[in-house]
C-alpha positions as a Markdown table, in Angstrom:
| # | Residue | x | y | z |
|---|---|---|---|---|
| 1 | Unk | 33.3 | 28.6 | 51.7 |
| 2 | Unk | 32.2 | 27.6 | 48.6 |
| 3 | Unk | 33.0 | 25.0 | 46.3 |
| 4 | Unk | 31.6 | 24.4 | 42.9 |
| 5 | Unk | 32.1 | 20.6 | 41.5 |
| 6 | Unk | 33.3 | 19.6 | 38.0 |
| 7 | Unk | 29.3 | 18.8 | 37.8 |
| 8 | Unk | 28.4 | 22.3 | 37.8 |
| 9 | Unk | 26.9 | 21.5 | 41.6 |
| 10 | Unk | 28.0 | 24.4 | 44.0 |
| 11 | Unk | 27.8 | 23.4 | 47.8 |
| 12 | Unk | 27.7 | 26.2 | 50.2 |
| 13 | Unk | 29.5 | 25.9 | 53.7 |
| 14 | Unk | 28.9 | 28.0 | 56.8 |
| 15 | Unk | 31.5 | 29.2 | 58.8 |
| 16 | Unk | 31.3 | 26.1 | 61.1 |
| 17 | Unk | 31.7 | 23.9 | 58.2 |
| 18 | Unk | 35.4 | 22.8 | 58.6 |
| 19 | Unk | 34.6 | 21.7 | 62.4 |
| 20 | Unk | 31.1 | 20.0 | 61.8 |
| 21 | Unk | 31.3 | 16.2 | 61.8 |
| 22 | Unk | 29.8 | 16.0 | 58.6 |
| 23 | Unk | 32.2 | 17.7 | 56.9 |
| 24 | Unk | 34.5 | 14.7 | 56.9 |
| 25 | Unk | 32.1 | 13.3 | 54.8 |
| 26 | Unk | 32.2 | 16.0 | 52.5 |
| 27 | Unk | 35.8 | 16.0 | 52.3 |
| 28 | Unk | 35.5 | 12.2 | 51.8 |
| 29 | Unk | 33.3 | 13.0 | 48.3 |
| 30 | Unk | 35.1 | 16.3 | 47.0 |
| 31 | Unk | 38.4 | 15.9 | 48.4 |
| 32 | Unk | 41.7 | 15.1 | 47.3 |
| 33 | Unk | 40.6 | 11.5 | 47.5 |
| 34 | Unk | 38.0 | 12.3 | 44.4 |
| 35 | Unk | 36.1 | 9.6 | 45.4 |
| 36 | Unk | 32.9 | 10.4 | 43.6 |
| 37 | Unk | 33.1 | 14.1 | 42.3 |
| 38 | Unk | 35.9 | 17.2 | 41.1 |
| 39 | Unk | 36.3 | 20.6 | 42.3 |
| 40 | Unk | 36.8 | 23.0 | 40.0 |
| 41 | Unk | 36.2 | 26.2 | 42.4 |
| 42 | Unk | 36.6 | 27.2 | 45.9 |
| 43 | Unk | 36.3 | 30.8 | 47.2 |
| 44 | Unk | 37.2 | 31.3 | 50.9 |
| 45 | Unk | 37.4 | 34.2 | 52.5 |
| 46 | Unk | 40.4 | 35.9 | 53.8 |
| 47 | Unk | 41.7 | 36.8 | 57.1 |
| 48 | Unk | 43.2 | 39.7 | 58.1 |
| 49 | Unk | 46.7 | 39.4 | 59.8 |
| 50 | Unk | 46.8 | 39.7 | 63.3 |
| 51 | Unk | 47.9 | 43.0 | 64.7 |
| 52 | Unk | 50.0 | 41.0 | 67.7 |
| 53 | Unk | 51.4 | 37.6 | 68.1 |
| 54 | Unk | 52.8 | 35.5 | 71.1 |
| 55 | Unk | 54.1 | 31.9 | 71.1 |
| 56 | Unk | 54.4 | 29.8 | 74.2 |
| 57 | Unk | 56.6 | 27.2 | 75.1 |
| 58 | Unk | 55.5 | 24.8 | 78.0 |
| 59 | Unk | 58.1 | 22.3 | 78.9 |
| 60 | Unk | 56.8 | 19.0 | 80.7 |
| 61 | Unk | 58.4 | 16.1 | 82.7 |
| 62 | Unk | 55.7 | 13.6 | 81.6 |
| 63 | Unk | 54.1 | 13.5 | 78.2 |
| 64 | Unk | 50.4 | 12.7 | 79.4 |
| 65 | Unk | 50.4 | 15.9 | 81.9 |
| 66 | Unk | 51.4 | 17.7 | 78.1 |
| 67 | Unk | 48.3 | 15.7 | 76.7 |
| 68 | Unk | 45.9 | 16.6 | 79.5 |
| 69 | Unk | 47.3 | 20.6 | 79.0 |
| 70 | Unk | 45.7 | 20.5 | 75.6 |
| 71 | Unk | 42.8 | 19.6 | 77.0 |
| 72 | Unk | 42.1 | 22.1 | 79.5 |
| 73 | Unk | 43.6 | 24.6 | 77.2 |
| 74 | Unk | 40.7 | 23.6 | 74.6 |
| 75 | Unk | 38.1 | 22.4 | 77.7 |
| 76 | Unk | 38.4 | 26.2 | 79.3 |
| 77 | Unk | 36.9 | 27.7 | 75.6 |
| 78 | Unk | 40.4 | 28.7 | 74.0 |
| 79 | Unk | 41.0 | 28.2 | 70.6 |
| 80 | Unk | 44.6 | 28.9 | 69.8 |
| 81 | Unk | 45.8 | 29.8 | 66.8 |
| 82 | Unk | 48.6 | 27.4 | 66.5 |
| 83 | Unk | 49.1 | 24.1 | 69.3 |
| 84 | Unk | 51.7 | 21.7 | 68.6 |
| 85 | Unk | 53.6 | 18.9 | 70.8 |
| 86 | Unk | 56.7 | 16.8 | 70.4 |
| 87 | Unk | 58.2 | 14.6 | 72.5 |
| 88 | Unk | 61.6 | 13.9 | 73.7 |
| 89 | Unk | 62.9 | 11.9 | 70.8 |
| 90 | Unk | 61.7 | 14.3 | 68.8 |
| 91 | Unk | 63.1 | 17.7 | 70.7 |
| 92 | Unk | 66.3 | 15.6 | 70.8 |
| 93 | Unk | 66.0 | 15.0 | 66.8 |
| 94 | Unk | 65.6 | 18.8 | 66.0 |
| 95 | Unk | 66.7 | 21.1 | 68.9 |
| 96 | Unk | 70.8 | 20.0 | 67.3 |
| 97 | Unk | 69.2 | 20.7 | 63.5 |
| 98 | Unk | 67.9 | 24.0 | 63.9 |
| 99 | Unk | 68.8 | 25.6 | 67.7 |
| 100 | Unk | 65.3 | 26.8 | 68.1 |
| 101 | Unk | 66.2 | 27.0 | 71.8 |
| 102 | Unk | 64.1 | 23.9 | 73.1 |
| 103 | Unk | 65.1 | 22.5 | 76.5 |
| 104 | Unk | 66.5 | 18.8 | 76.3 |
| 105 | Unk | 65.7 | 17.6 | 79.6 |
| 106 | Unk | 61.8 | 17.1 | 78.9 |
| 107 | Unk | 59.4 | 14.4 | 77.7 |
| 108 | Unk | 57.4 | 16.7 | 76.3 |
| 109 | Unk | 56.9 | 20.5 | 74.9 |
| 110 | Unk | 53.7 | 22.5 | 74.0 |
| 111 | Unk | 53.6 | 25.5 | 71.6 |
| 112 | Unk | 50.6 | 27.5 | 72.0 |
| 113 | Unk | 50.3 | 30.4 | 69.6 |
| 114 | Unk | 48.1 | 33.4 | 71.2 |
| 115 | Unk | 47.1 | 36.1 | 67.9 |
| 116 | Unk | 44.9 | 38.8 | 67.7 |
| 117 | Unk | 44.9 | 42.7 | 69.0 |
| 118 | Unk | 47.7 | 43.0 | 71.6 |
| 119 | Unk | 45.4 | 43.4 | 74.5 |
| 120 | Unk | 43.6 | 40.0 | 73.2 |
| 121 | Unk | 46.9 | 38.5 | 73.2 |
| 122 | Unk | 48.4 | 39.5 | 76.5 |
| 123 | Unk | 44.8 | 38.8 | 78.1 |
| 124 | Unk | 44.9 | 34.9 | 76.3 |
| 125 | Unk | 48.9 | 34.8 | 77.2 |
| 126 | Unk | 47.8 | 35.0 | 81.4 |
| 127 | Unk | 45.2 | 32.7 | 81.2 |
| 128 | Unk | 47.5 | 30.3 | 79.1 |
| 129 | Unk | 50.2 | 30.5 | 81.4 |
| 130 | Unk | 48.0 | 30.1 | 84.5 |
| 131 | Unk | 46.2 | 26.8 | 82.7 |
| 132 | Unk | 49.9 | 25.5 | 81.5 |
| 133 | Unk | 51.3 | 25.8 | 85.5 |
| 134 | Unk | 47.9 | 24.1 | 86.7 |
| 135 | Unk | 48.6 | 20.8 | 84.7 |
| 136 | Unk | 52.1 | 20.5 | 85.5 |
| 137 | Unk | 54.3 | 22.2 | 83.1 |
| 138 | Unk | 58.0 | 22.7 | 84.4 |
| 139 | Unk | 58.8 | 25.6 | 82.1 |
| 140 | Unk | 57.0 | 27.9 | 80.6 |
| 141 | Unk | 58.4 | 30.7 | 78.0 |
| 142 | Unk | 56.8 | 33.6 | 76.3 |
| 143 | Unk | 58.0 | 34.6 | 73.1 |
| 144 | Unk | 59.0 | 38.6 | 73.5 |
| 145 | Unk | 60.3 | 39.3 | 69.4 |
| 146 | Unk | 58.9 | 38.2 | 66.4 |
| 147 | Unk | 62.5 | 36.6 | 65.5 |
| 148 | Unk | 62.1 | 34.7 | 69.0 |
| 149 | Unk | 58.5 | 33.8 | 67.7 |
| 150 | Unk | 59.8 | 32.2 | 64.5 |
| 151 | Unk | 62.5 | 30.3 | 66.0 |
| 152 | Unk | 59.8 | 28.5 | 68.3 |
| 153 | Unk | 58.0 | 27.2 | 65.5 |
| 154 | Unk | 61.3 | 26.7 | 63.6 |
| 155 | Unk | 61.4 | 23.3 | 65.1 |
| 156 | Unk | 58.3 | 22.2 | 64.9 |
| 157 | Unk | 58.2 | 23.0 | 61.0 |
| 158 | Unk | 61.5 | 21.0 | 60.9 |
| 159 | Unk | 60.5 | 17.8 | 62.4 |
| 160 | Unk | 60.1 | 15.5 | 59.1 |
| 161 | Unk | 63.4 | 16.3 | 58.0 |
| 162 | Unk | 65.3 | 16.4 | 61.7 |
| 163 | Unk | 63.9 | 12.7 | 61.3 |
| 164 | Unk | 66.4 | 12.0 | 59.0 |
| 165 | Unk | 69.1 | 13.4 | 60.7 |
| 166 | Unk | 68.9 | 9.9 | 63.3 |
| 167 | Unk | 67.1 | 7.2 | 60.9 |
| 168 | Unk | 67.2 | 5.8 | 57.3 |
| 169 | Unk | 63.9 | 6.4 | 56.9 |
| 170 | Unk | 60.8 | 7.0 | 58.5 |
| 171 | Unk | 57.0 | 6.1 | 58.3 |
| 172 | Unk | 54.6 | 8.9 | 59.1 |
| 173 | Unk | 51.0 | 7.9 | 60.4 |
| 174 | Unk | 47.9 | 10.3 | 60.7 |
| 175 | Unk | 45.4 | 9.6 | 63.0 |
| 176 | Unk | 42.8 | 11.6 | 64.9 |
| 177 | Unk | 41.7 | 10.9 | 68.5 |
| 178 | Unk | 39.3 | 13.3 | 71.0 |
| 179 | Unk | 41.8 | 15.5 | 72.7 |
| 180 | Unk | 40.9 | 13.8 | 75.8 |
| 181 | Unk | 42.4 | 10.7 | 74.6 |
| 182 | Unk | 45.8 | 12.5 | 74.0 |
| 183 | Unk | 47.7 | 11.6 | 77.3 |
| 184 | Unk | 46.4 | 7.6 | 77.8 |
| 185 | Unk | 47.1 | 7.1 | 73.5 |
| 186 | Unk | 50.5 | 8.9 | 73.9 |
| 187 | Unk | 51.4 | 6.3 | 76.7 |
| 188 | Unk | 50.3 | 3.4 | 74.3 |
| 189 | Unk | 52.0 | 4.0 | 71.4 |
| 190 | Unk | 55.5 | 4.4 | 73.6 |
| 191 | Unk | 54.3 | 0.5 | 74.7 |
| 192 | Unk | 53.5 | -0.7 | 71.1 |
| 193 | Unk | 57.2 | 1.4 | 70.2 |
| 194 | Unk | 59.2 | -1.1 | 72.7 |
| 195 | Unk | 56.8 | -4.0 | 72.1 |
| 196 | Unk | 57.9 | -3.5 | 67.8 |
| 197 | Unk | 61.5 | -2.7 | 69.2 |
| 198 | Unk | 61.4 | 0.8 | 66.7 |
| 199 | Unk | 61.7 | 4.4 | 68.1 |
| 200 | Unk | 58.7 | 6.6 | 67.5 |
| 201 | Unk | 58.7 | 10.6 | 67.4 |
| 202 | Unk | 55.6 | 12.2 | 68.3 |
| 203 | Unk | 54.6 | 15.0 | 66.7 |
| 204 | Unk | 51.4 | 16.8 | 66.3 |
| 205 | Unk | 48.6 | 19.5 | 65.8 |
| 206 | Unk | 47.7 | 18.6 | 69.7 |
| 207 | Unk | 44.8 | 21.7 | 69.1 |
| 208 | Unk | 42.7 | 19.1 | 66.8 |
| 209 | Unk | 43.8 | 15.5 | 68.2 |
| 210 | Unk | 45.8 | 15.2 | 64.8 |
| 211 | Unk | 48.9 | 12.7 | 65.6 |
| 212 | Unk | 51.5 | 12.1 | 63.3 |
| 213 | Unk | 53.8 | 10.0 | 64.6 |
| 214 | Unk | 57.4 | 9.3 | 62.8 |
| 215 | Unk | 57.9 | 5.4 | 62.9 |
| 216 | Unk | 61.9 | 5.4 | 63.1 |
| 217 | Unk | 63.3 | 2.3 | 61.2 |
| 218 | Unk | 65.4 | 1.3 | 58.2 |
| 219 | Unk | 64.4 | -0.1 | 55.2 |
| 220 | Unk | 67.4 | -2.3 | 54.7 |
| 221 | Unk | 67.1 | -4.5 | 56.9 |
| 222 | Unk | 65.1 | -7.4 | 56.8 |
| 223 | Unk | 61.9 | -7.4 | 58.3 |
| 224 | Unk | 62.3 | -3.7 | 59.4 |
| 225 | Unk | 59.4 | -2.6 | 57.1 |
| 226 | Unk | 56.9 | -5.0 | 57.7 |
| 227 | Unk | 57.4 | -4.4 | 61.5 |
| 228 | Unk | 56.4 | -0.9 | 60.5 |
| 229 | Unk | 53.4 | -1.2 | 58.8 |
| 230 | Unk | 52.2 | -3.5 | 61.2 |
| 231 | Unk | 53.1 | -1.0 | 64.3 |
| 232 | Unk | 51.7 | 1.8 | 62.0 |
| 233 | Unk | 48.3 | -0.1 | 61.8 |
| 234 | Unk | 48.3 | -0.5 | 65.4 |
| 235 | Unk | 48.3 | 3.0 | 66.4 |
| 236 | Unk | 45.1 | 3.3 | 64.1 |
| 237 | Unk | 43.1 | 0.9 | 65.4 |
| 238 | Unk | 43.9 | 2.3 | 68.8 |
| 239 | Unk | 42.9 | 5.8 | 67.3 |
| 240 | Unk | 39.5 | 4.0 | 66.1 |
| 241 | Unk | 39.0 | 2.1 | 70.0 |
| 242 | Unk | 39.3 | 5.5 | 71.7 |
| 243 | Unk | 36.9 | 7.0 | 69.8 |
| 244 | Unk | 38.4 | 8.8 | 67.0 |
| 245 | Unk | 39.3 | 8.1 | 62.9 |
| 246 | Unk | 42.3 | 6.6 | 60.9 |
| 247 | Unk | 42.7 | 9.8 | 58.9 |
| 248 | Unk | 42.6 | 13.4 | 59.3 |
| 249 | Unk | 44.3 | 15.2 | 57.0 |
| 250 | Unk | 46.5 | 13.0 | 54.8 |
| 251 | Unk | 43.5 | 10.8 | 53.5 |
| 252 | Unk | 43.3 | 6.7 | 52.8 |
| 253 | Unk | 44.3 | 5.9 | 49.7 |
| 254 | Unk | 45.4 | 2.6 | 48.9 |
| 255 | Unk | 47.8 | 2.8 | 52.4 |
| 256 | Unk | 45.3 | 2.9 | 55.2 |
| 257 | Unk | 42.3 | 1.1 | 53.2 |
| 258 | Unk | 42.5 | -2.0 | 55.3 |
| 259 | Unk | 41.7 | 0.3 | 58.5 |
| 260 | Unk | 38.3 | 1.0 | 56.9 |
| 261 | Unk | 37.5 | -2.5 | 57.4 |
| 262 | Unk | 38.1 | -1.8 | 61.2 |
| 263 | Unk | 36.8 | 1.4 | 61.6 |
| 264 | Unk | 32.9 | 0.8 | 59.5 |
| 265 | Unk | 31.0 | -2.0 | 59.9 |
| 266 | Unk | 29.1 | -4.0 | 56.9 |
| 267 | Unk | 26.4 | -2.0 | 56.6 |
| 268 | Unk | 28.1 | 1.1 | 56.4 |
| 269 | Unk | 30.2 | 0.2 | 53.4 |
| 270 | Unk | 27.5 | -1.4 | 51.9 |
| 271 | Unk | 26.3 | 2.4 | 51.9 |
| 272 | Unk | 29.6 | 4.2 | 50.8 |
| 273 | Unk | 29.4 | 1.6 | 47.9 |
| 274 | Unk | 25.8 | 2.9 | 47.2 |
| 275 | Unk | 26.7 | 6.3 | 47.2 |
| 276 | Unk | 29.8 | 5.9 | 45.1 |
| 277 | Unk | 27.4 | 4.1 | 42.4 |
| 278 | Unk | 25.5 | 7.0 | 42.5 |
| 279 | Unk | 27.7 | 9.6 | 42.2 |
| 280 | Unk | 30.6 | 7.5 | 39.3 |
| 281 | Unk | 28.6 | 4.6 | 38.2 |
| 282 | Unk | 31.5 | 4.0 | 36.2 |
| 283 | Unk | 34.3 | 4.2 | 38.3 |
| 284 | Unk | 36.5 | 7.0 | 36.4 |
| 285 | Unk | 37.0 | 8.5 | 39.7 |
| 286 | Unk | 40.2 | 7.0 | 42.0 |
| 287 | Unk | 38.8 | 3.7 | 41.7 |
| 288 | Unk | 39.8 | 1.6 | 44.5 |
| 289 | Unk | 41.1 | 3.6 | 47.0 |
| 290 | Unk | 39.2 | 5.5 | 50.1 |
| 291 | Unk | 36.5 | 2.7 | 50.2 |
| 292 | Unk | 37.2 | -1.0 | 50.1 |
| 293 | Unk | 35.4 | -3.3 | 48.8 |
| 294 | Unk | 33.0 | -6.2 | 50.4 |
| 295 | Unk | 35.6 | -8.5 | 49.6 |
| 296 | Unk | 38.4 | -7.3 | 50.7 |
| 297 | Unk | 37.0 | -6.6 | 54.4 |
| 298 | Unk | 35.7 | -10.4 | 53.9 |
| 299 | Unk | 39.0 | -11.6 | 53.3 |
| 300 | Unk | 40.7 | -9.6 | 56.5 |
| 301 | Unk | 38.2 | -11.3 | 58.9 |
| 302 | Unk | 36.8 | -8.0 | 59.4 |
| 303 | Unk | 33.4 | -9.0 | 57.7 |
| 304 | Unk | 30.6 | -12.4 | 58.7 |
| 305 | Unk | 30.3 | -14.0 | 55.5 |
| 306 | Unk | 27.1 | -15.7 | 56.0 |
| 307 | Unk | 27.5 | -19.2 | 54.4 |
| 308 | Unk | 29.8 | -18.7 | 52.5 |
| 309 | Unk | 28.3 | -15.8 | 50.7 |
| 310 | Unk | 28.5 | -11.9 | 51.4 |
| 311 | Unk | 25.6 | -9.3 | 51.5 |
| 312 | Unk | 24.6 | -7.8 | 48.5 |
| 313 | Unk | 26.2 | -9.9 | 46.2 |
| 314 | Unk | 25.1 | -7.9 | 42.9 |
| 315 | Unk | 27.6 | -5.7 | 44.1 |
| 316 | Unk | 31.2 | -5.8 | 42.1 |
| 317 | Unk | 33.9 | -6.7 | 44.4 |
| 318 | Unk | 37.2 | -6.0 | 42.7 |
């Protein structure tokens, strides 16, 4: 892929770009945070569309056996093409919204797309199946049309707005942990959920560790929405403590910038700062969200302000 920067910069990216750890830090500068520069070109390349497709449905009795599924699936070198979990609430939520056919007497459900030549697909189907029945799964269904195929994913697509079939209103976090991490973080956030009193569907791109849990609640009643943020921030500072970040697709904004104070220590946001002087000396670009300031992180306890004064202080703090 490459993208070309309001600059006139171009930056070149392999075809491991999008799963190098460095490229969240590319994402961070040219993104659609625009931290510190613009893009105005990408070219990608394109993809042919699979001759064959086949979506699997496990079912599962326990939602971390569904977490550690995903990670033999992705430990035994098989990248799927789609892998997605929800959890009871959330089968429960859609299943009556859009009758994809999802069994309601589960804690948890996979989908595992397989795509490629048919032979490639049956051959990735088997050893699916086979890794699925190893870690427990209690049902296991193969798509056999492409209508069938569709109608899996139906529900998955649907989950946001099945959300509001059984709340007011909803608050959606995005968090990314190692896919090890899935079954013991899954378990947590259920504990937080009764510990905050507030349902919480789980749903997710179980393939990359990408949660996005729905924080059930209603905004008109007092207190509701502060006990929502304040469970939401939980669940990424446990993402951070197991390893992984407060963000991975939806970005940081002004929402999630108190998390950077827990997830970088001093010195490293004494460097973003450095960098963003660098790059928008200025500030004309997003100012204040992504990165938060010195200050800020002071203020939150989340920062040793040596006698009374921070590091660097020639640096602005807004």
């Amino acid at each position: 892929m490459r993208a070309v920067l309001i600059t006139g910069e171009v930056i070149e990216l392999g075809a491991d770009a999008l799963d190098a750890p460095g490229y969240d830090l590319l994402a961070l500068i040219t993104g659609s945070e625009g931290l510190l520069a613009v893009i105005t070109e990408v070219t990608v390349k394109l993809l042919p569309t699979p001759l064959d497709a086949k979506c699997v449905l496990a079912a599962f009795d326990d939602l971390g056996k569904a977490g550690d599924a995903v990670a033999a699936i992705i430990g035994a070198g098989i990248i799927p093409a789609g892998l997605e979990m929800m959890d009871r609430l959330t089968i429960r939520a859609v299943e009556p919204f859009v009758h994809a056919g999802y069994p309601l007497d589960v804690e948890a459900i996979l989908l595992c797309e397989a795509d490629g030549t048919p032979q490639e697909v049956s051959e990735e189907v088997e050893t699916l199946r086979r890794l699925l029945e190893q870690s427990g799964a209690t049902c296991i269904e193969v798509s056999q049309t492409e209508e069938q195929r569709l109608r899996f994913w139906s529900g998955r697509k649907a989950a946001f707005p099945a959300a509001g079939r059984i709340s007011p209103d909803y608050y959606c976090i995005d968090g990314t942990i190692p896919r090890r991490a899935l079954a013991p973080v899954l378990e947590r956030i259920e504990t937080l959920s009764q510990e905050y009193g507030l349902p919480c569907m789980n749903v997710f791109h179980a393939g990359d560790g990408n949660l996005h849990p729905l924080i059930l609640y209603d905004a008109n009643k007092p207190g509701d929405a502060a006990k929502t943020e304040a469970f939401g921030a939980k669940i990424l500072e446990l993402c951070i403590e197991v390893g992984g970040t407060i963000t991975g697709e939806h970005g940081v904004g002004v929402e999630k910038i108190n998390e950077m104070c827990v997830q970088f220590a001093p010195p490293e946001l004494e460097r973003f700062h450095g960098i963003k002087e660098a790059f928008d000396a200025h500030r004309l670009l997003n100012p204040g969200k992504a990165v938060p300031t010195l200050h800020r992180c002071a203020e939150m306890g989340r920062m040793h302000v040596h006698r009374g004064e921070l590091h660097h202080p020639d640096l602005p703090r807004f």
